[in-house]
C-alpha positions in Angstrom: -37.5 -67.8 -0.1 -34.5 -65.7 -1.3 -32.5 -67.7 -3.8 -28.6 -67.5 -4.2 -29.1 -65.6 -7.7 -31.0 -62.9 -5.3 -28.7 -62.6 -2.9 -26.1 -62.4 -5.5 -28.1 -59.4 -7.3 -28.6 -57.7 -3.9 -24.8 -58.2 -2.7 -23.6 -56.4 -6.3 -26.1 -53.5 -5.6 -24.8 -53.0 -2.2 -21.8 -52.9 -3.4 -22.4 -51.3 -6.3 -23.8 -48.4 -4.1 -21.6 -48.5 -1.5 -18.9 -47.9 -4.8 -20.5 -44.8 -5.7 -21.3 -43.4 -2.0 -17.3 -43.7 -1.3 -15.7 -42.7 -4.9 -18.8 -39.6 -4.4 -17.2 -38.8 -0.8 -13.7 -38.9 -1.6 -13.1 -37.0 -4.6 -12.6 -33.5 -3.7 -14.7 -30.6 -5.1 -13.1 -27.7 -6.9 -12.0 -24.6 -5.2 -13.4 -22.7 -7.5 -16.7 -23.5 -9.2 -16.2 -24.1 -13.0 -19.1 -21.1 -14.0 -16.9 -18.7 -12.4 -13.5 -19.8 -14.7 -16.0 -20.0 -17.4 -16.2 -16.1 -17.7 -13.7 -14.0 -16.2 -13.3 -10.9 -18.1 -16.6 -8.4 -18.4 -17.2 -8.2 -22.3 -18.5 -5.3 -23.9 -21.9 -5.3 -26.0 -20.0 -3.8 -28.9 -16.6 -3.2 -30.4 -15.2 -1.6 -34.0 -14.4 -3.1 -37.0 -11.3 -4.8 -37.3 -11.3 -4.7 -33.4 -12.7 -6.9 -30.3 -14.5 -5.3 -27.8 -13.2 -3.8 -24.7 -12.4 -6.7 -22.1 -12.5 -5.4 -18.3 -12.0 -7.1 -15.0 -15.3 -9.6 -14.2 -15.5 -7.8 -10.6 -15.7 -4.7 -11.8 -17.4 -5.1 -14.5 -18.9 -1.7 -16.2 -18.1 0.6 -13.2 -15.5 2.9 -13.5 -11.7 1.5 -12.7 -10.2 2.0 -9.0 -7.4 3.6 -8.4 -6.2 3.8 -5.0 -6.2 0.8 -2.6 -8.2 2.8 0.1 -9.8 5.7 1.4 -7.9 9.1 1.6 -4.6 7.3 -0.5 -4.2 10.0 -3.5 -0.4 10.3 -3.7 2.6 8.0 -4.1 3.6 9.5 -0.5 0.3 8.6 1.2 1.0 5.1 0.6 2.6 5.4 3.9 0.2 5.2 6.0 0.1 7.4 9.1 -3.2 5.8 11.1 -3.3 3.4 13.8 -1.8 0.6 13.4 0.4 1.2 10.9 1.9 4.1 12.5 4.0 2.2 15.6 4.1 -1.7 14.2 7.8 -2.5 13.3 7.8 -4.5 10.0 11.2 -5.4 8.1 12.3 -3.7 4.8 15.3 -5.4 3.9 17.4 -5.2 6.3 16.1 -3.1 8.7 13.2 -3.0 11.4 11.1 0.6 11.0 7.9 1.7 11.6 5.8 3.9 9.3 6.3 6.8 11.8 10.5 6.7 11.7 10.1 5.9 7.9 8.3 9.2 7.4 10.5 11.6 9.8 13.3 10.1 7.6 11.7 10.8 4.7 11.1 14.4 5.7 14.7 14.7 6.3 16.4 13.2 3.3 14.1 15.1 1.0 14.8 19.0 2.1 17.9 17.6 2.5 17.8 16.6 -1.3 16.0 19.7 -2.7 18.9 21.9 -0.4 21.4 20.2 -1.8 20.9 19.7 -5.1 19.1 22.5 -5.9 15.4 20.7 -6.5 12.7 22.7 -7.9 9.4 20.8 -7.7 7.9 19.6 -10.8 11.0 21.7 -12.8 13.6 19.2 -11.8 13.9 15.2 -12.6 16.4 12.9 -10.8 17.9 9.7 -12.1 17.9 7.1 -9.4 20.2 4.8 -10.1 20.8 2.2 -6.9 20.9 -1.0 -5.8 17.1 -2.2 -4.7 17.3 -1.1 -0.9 15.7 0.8 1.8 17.4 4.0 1.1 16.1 4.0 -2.8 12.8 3.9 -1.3 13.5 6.6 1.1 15.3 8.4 -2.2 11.9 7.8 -4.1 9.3 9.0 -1.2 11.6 11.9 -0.5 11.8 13.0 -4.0 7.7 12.4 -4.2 6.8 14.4 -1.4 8.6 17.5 -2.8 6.8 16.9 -6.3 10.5 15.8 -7.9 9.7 13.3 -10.7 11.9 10.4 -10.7 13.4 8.6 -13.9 14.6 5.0 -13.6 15.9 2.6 -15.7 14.6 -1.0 -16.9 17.9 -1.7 -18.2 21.6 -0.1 -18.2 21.4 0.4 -21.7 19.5 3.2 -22.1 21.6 5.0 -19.5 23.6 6.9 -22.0 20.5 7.8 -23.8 19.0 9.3 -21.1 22.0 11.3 -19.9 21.7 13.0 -23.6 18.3 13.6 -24.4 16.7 13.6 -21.4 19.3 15.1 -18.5 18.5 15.1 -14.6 18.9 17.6 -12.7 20.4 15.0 -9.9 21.9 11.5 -10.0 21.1 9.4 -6.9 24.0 6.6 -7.4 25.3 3.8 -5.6 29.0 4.3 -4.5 30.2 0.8 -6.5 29.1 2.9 -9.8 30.3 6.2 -9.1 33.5 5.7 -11.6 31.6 4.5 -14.2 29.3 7.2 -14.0 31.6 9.9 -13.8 33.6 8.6 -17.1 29.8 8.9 -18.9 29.5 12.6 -17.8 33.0 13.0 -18.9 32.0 14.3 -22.8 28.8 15.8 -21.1 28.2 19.0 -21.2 25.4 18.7 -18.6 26.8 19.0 -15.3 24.0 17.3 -12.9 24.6 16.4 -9.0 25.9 13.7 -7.9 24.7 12.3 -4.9 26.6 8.9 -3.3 25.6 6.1 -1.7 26.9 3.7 0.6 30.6 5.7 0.2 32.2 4.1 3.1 35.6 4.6 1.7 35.8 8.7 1.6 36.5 7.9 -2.4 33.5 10.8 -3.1 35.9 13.4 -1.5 38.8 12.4 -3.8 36.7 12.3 -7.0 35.0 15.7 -6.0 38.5 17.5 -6.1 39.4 16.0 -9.3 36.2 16.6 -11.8 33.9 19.4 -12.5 30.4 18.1 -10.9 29.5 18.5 -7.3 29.5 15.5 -5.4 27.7 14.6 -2.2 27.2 11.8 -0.1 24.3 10.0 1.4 25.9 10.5 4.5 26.1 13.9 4.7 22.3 14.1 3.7 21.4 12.2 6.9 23.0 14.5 9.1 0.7 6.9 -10.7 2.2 4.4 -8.7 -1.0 4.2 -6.3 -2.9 2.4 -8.9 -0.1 -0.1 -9.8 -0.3 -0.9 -5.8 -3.9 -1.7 -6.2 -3.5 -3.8 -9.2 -0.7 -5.6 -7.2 -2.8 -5.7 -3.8 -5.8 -7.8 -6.1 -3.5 -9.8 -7.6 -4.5 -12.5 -4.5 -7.5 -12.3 -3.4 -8.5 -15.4 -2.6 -5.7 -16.3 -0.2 -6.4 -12.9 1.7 -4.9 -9.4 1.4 -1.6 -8.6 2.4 -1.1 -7.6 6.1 1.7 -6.9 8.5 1.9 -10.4 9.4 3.0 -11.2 5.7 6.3 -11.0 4.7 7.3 -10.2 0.6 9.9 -11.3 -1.0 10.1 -10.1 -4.7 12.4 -10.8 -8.0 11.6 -7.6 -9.8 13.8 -4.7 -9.8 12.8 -1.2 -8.3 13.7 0.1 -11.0 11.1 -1.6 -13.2 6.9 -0.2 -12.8 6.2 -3.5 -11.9 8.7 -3.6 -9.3 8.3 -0.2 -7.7 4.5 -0.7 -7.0 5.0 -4.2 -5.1 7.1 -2.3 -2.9 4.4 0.1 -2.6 2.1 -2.3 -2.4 4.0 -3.9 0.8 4.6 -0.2 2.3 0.6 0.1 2.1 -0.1 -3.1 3.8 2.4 -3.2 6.7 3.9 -6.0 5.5 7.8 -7.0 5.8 9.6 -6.4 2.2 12.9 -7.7 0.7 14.0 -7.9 -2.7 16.5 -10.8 -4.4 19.5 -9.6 -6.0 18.4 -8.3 -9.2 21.0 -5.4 -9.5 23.8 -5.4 -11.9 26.6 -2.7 -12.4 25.8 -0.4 -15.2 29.3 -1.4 -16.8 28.2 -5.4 -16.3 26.4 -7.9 -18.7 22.7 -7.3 -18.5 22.5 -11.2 -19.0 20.9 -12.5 -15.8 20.2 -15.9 -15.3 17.8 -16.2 -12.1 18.1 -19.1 -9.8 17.2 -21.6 -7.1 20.2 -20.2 -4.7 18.7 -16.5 -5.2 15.4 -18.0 -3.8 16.8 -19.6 -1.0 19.2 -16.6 0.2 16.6 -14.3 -0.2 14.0 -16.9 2.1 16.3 -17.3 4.8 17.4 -13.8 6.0 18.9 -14.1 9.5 16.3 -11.5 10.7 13.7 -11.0 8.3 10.5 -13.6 8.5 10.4 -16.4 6.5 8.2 -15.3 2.5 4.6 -15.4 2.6 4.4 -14.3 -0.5 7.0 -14.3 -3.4 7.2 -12.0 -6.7 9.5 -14.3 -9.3 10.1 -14.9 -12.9 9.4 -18.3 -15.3 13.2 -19.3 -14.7 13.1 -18.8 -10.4 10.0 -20.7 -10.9 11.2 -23.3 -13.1 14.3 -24.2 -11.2 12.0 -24.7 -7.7 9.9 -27.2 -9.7 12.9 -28.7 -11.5 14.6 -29.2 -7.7 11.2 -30.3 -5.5 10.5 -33.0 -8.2 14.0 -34.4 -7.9 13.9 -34.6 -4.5 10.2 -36.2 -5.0 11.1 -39.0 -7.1 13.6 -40.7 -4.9 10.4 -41.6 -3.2 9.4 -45.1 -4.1 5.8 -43.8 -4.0 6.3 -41.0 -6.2 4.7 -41.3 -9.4 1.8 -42.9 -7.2 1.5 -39.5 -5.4 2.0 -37.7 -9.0 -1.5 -39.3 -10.6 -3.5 -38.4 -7.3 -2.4 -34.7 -7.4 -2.7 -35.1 -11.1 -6.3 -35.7 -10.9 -7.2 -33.6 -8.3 -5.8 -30.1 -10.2 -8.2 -31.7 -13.1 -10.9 -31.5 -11.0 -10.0 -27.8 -9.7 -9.0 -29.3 -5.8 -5.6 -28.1 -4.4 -4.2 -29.1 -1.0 -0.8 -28.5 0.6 -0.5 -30.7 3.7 -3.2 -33.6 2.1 -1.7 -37.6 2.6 0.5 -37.7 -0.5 2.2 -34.5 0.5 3.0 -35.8 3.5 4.1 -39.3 2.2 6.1 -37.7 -0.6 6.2 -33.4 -1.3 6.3 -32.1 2.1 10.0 -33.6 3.3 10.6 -32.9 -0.8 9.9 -29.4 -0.5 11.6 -28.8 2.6 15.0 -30.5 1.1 15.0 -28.3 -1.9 13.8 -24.8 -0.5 14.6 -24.8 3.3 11.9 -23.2 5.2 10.5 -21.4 3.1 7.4 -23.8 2.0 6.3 -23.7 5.4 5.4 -20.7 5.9 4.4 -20.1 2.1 0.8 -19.0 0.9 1.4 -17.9 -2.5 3.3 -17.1 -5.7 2.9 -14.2 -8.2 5.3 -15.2 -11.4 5.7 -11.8 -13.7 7.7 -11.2 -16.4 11.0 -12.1 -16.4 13.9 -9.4 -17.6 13.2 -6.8 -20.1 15.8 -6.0 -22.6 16.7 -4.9 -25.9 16.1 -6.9 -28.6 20.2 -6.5 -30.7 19.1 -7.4 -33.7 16.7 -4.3 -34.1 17.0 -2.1 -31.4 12.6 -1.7 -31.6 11.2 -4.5 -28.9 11.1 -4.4 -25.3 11.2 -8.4 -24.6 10.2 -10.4 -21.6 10.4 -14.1 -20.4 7.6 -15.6 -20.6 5.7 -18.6 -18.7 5.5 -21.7 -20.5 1.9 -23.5 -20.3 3.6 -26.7 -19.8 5.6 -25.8 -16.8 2.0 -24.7 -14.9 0.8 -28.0 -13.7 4.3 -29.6 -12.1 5.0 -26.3 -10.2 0.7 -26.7 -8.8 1.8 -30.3 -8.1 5.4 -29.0 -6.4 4.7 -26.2 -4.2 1.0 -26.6 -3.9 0.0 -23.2 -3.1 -1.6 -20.7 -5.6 -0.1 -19.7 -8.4 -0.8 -16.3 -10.5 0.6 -15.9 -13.8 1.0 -12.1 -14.2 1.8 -10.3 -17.3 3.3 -6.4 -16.7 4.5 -3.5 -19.5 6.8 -1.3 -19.3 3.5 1.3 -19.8 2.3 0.5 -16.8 3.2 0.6 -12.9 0.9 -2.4 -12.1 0.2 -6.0 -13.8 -1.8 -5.8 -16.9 -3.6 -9.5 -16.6 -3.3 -11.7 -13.9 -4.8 -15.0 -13.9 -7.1 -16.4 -10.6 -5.3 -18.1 -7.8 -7.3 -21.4 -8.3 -7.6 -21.6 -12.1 -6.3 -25.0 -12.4 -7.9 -25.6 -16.1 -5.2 -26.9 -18.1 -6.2 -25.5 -21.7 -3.1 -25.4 -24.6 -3.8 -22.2 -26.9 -3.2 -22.6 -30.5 -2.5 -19.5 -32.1 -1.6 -18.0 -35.7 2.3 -17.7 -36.4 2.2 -14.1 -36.6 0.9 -13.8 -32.8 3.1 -17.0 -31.6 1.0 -17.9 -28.3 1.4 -21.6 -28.7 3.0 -23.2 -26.0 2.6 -20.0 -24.1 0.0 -19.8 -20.4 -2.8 -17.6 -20.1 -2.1 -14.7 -18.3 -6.0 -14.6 -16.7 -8.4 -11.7 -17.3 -7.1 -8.0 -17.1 -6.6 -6.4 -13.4 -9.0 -4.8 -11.6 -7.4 -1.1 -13.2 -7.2 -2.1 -16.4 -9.6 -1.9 -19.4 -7.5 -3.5 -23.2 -8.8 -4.3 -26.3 -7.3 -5.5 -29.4 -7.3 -4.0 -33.1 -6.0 -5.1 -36.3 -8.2 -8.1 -35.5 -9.1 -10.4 -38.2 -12.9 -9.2 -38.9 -14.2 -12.6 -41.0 -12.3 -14.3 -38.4 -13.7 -12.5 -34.8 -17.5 -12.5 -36.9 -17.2 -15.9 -37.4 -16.8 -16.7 -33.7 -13.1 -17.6 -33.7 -11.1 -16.2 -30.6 -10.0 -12.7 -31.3 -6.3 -12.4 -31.6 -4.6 -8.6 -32.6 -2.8 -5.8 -31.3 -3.1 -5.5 -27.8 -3.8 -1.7 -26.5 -4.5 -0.7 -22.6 -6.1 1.5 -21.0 -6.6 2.9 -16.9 -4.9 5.1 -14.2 -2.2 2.7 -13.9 -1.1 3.2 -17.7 2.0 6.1 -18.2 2.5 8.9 -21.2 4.8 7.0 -23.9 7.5 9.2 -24.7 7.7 10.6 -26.9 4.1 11.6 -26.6 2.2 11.4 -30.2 2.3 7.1 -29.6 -1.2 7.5 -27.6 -4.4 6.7 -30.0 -7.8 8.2 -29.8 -9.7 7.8 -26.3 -6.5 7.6 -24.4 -6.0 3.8 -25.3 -2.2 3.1 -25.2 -0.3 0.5 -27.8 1.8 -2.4 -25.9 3.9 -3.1 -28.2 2.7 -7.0 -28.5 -0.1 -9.0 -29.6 -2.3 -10.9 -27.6 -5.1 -14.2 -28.1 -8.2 -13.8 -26.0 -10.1 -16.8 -25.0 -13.6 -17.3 -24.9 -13.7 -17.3 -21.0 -12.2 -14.2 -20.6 -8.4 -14.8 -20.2 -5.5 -13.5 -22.5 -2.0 -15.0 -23.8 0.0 -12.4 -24.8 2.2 -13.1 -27.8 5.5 -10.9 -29.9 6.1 -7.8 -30.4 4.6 -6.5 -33.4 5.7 -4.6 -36.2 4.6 -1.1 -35.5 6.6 -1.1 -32.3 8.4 2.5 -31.9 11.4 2.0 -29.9 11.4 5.9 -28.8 8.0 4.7 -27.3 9.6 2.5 -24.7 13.2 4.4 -24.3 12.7 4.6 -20.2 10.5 4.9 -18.1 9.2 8.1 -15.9 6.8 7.9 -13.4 
């Protein structure tokens, strides 16, 4: 006979069991498994004194580095790709519907029409590109490629004037807006490059070419290493699927920035549709450029372009989405109930876009602060935000950086993968990248000198892209602290400094800033250091 005191015991084991079985069912696995975020860069077996070893990519581990994206892709112009299907499907690029096969006969055109009229002598002559981030400087840029023209552009209007002196085009591709300015520059020059015009819907090119002593011509009357910054860029995702033509890519980052160019390229390769935000400024205007929510939003609902797939945007674009989907969020009487159940699912490495509190809570959120645009997002990639001159020195190349507290509300807002990216001026594609479904929330504490407190990893390097750090502390790195140094790279990706001499032994390149390496794998990259050469980073030529 079974007395109350048994059935008691068995009831509370039930239900004990029952407990477990339900809180075992409903807690979501990780994405990711936690060995894999454990180590994700490939270490070497041994490094110099005063040095760490060489840290590559996990995937490709001690194999050489890749460099182009596919088969038979050995040229900037070959990005283009000529094969079925790519050759007929219509994708957008900015404003305009083309397929690869018009892109190319235009390309054809507009570049003996460049070398006729300017005089171009393949790999003797150097044009300055400087227009607004549109189809026809990427035309400009193939055109000038396919005819072996080298192309200079600039990551900031500052160093125009410096460039026109020291290192003079033969041609200047400009934008119609900035004619004037440009012709007052050339004024005291006693270089005489062409000028060629674009958008000059006026007929104010005639009028100027009458009154100064350069030959002007429009863009009108012309109508009548970047390949392994496009495969660092095309990795960057990979486990929400490669770009294709049914993707559409809308990025933050000027054209005329490395980084920039090759997501362009990157998109060109793929098929996919391609638009840029407005990220161009006059070259007689403030460089002070504060990103924002409305550039997003205008940029995500183009009249005729497909909704984003995928975006390209800095700390600050990504900071103000967060700030405005978690405003929207808390007017929900639910909210902060829906904020600890997202909470403690990125702790346990789950994400979910369309689970119960986004519908409850996020989803109409989202939709209120961005428009359409979360529906029909997959992904963001946040790089570096603008690069400028430090004024106090005139030696650093600076960049905004992601902070590692603003991670975990922009998982919980937008709820798609998030890559932190970090990109030089050095090189055409992204030097780290962190995984897609890292969700490890881990502050780093760093010394003073290197100041990467409070910053977020930036993952392991690229799948291009070999680094290593020097004037390491040697007690310090023997003693099995995290390394932290002088960050130098190395791979196809990586350009010449200029002027050349910068370049150490074994063809590893200085970056200008310092960098903390953690024990999985992933880098935070810190200041500028000292030895910084400013002539090192004065533009960039690709």
């Amino acid at each position: 006979m079974i007395s109350l005191s048994d059935e008691y015991t068995i009831a509370l084991g039930i239900t004990a069991a029952a407990t477990y079985l339900i809180s075992t069912l409903l807690v979501p696995p990780p994405l990711v498994h936690p060995l894999l975020l454990g180590r994700q860069s490939h270490v070497a077996q041994v490094r110099k004194e005063n040095e760490s070893a060489v840290y590559s990519n996990y995937g490709i581990g001690a194999s050489s580095l890749p460099i182009a994206p596919g088969k038979g892709v050995t040229t900037q112009v070959s990005l283009l790709r000529q094969d079925a299907p790519f050759d007929t499907a219509e994708r957008w690029l900015w404003d305009q519907k083309i397929n690869n096969r018009d892109l190319q006969a235009k390309v054809s055109r507009i570049g003996a029409a460049l070398c006729a009229a300017a005089g171009l002598v393949p790999k003797g002559s150097r044009v300055l590109l400087l227009l607004r981030d549109s189809l026809e400087w990427l035309i400009a840029d193939l055109a000038l490629a396919s005819y072996c023209v080298p192309t200079i552009t600039l990551s900031s209007n500052a160093l125009l004037t410096a460039t026109l002196e020291t290192h003079p085009p033969t041609a200047i591709v400009v934008d119609a807006s900035e004619l004037v300015h440009l012709l007052e520059l050339l004024e005291e020059s006693t270089h005489k490059p062409v000028i060629i015009v674009v958008g000059d819907r006026t007929g104010e090119t005639k009028v100027w070419a009458k009154k100064v002593d350069l030959r002007l011509v429009t863009w009108e009357d012309l109508e009548n290493n970047v390949v392994a910054g496009a495969t660092g860029i095309l990795n960057v995702l990979p486990t929400v699927g490669p770009w294709s033509e049914k993707d559409t890519i809308v990025s933050a980052h000027s054209l005329s920035t490395p980084y920039g160019r090759s997501i362009v390229y990157a998109a060109l390769y793929s098929g996919a549709n391609f638009g840029t935000m407005n990220t161009f400024k006059g070259l007689h205007e403030s460089q002070d450029i504060t990103p924002s929510l409305s550039e997003v939003i205008r940029a995500s609902e183009h009249e005729s372009r497909p909704s984003p797939t995928i975006i390209l945007i800095t700390p600050k674009h990504l900071n103000a989405m967060t700030t405005s989907i978690l405003s929207m969020s808390k007017k929900s009487p639910f909210f902060w109930l829906a904020w600890r159940h997202k909470y403690s699912a990125l702790l346990r490495g789950y994400l979910v876009k369309d689970g119960f509190w986004d519908r409850q809570v996020f989803a109409r959120a989202r939709m209120d602060a961005l428009g359409s645009l979360p529906t029909t997002l997959r992904g963001v990639v946040v790089g570096p935000g603008r690069v400028f001159l430090n004024q106090l020195d005139d030696t650093y190349l600076l960049a905004d950086a992601l902070d590692y507290s603003a991670v975990l509300p922009a998982r919980i807002a937008l709820s798609v993968p998030l890559v932190n990216v970090y990109a030089n001026p050095l090189a055409t594609g992204p030097i780290f990248a962190s995984h897609p479904l890292d969700m490890q929330v881990l502050e780093t504490e760093g010394t003073p000198a290197h100041d990467v407190a409070g910053k977020a990893h930036s993952g392991p390097p690229t799948c291009n892209i070999s680094v290593k750090l020097v004037n390491t502390q040697e007690e310090t790195v023997a003693g099995g602290a995290d390394p932290e140094g002088n960050l130098q790279i190395k791979g196809p990706g990586v350009g010449d400094p200029i002027p050349m001499g910068v370049q150490s032994e074994e063809g590893w390149v200085d970056s200008g800033v310092t960098a903390h390496v953690r024990s999985n794998g992933t880098f935070v990259v810190g200041n500028p250091h000292e030895s910084t050469s400013s002539s090192a980073h004065d533009f960039t030529l690709i």
